[in-house]
C-alpha positions in Angstrom: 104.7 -33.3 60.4 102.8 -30.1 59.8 102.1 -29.7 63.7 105.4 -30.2 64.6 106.8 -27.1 62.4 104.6 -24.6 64.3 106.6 -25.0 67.2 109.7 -25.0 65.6 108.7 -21.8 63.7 107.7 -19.9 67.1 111.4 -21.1 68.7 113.0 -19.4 65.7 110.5 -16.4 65.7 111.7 -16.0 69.3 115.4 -16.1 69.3 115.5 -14.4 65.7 113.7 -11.3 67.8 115.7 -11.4 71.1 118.6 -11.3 68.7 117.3 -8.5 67.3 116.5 -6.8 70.3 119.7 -7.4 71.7 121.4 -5.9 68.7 119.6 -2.8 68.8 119.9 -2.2 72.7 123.9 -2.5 71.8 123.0 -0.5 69.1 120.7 2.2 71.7 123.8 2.1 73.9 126.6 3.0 71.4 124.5 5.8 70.0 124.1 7.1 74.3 127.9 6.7 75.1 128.4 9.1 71.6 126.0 11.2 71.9 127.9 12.1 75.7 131.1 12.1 74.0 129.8 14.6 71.5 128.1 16.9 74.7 131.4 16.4 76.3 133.8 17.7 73.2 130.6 20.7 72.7 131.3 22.0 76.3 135.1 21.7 76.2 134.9 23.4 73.0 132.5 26.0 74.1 134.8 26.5 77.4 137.9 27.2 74.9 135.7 29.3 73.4 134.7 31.7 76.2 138.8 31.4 77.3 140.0 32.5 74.7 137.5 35.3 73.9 137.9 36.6 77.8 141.9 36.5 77.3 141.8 38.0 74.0 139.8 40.8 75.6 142.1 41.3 78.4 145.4 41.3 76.1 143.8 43.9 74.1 142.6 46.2 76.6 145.7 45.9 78.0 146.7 47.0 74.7 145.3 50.1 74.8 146.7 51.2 78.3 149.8 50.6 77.3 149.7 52.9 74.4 147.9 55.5 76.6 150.2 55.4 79.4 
């Protein structure tokens, strides 16, 4: 009876941990596809950013012809 456990206990060793594994690759690969959406939102934001800073420039300097003109 004894013997016959030991392979029993290595099948469940074996699909508890492919389980596992598989988990935590699903895991791996919802962490990636966030991580790019994050990066994504960062450069959009950062794009925005630079926009707006460039056109806020231009109105202001624009601005100041005005009034000297």
């Amino acid at each position: 009876m004894r013997a016959a456990a030991a392979p029993r206990l290595a099948i469940v060793v074996v699909v508890v941990r492919f389980f596992s594994q598989r988990r935590l690759r699903q895991r791996l690969a919802d962490l990636e596809r966030r991580r790019a959406i994050e990066e994504e939102r960062s450069r959009i934001a950062k794009d925005l950013h630079d926009e707006l800073g460039a056109s806020l420039t231009r109105i202001k300097l624009l601005g100041e012809l005005v009034q000297r003109g």
